[in-house]
N, C-alpha and C positions, 0 to 999 in steps of 0.2 A: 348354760347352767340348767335349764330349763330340760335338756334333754340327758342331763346325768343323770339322776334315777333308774332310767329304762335302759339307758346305758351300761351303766354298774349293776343292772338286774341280767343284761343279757348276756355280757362278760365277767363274772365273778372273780377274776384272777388281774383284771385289769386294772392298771395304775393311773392315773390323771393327774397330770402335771398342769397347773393354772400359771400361767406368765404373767407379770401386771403390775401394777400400780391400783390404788383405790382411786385416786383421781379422775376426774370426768377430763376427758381430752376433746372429746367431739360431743355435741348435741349436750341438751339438758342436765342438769344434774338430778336426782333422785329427791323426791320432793324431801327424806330426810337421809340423813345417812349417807352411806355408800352405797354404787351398786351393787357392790358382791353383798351386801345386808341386808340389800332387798332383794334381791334373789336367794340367799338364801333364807330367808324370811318366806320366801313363795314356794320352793321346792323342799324345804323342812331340812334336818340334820342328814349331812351325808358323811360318811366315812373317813373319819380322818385318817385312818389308816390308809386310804386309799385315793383321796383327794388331795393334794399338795397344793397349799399355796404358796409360789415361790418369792410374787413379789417382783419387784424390777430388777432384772438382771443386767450384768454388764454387755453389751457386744458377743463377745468371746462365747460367754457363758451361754446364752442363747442361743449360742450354735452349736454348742455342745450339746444343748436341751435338744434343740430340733435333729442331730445326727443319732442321739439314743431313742428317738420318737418314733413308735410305729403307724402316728397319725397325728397331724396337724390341722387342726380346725381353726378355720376362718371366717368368721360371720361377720358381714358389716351392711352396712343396709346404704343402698346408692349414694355413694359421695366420690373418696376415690380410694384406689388400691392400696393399700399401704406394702412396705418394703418386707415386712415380716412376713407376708404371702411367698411376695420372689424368693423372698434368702430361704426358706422350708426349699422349695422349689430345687431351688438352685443347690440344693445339700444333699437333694435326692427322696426328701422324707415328701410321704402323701400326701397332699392333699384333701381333703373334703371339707369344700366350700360352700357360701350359700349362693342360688339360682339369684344372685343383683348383677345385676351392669357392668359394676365394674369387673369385680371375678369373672364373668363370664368372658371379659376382655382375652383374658389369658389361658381359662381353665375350661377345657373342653370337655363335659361328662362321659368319662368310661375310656379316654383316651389319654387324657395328662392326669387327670385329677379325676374326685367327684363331685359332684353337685348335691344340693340339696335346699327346701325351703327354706328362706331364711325364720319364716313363722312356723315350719313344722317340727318342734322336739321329739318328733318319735321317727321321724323320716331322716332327721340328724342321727339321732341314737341310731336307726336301723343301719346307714350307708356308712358308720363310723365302727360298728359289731361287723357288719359285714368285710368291710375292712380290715379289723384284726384277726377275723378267722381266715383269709384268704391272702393274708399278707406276704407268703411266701410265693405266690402266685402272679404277684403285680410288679413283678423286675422292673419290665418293661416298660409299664404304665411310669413308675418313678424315672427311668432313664429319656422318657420322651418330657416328663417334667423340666428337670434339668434342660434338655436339648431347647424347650422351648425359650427359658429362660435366657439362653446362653445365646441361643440366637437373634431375640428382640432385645434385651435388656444388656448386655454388655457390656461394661464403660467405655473402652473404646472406640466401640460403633458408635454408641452414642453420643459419644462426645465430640467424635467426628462430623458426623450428621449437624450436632447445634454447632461447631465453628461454622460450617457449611455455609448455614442458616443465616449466621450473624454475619458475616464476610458477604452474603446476598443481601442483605438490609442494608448494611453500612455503606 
């Protein structure tokens, strides 16, 4: 949130689509409020015309969201991956992530995805503009996205691997 402003100042044609629920799922809640009310309470009125918020979408529809996406943003701050990372990934759409732990697990800067501060909204803005001007440009970058996904995360494989696991315990 923090880094739409500069965002929407340095793509003026660009659309932002917010996914979500108001509910606090991880970590504290917002000493009142929601947190989309206090962010936007801190970064002031942004465009409605140009900011969507969509709210929780079903499965389906969320991949639908992420296959029309020209950029998927994922900020979380060191806990763990969530699957809405892979499934963008694994649909083909960009990445740009933030430099934690866990993302970096899977997303390598300038190769599958980008990186960026998770504390810097202008280093967000910048690597997410940069992004939508260059987007016809990063085939590859999104096809190695996928490839990654497809290769670590797979149900198959992996399910294989934990019977594996369990069948050596038991």
């Amino acid at each position: 949130m923090r880094a739409l402003p500069e965002l929407l100042r340095r793509r003026p044609a660009a659309q932002v689509l917010v996914v979500g629920g108001d509910d606090t799922s991880y970590g504290p809640p917002p000493a009142e409020g929601t947190w989309r009310e206090t962010m936007l309470r801190e970064v002031g009125l942004l465009d409605p015309d140009r900011v969507h918020f969509l709210g929780r979408l079903p499965y389906g529809r969320f991949l639908d969201v992420l296959r029309v996406s020209s950029v998927h943003v994922y900020l979380t701050v060191p806990f763990v991956l969530s699957w809405s990372c892979l499934e963008a990934m694994a649909v083909g759409c960009l990445v740009v992530g933030s430099r934690t732990p866990p993302v970096e697990e899977v997303i390598e800067d300038d190769r599958n995805g980008f990186l960026a501060d998770f504390l810097a909204p202008a280093e967000i803005a910048a690597r997410v503009a940069d992004a939508l001007y260059a987007r016809a440009g990063l085939d590859a970058l999104r096809r190695r996205a996928r490839e990654t996904v497809v290769a670590r995360y797979d149900l198959r494989r992996c399910l294989a691997e934990q019977m594996r696991l369990i069948r050596s315990l038991a």
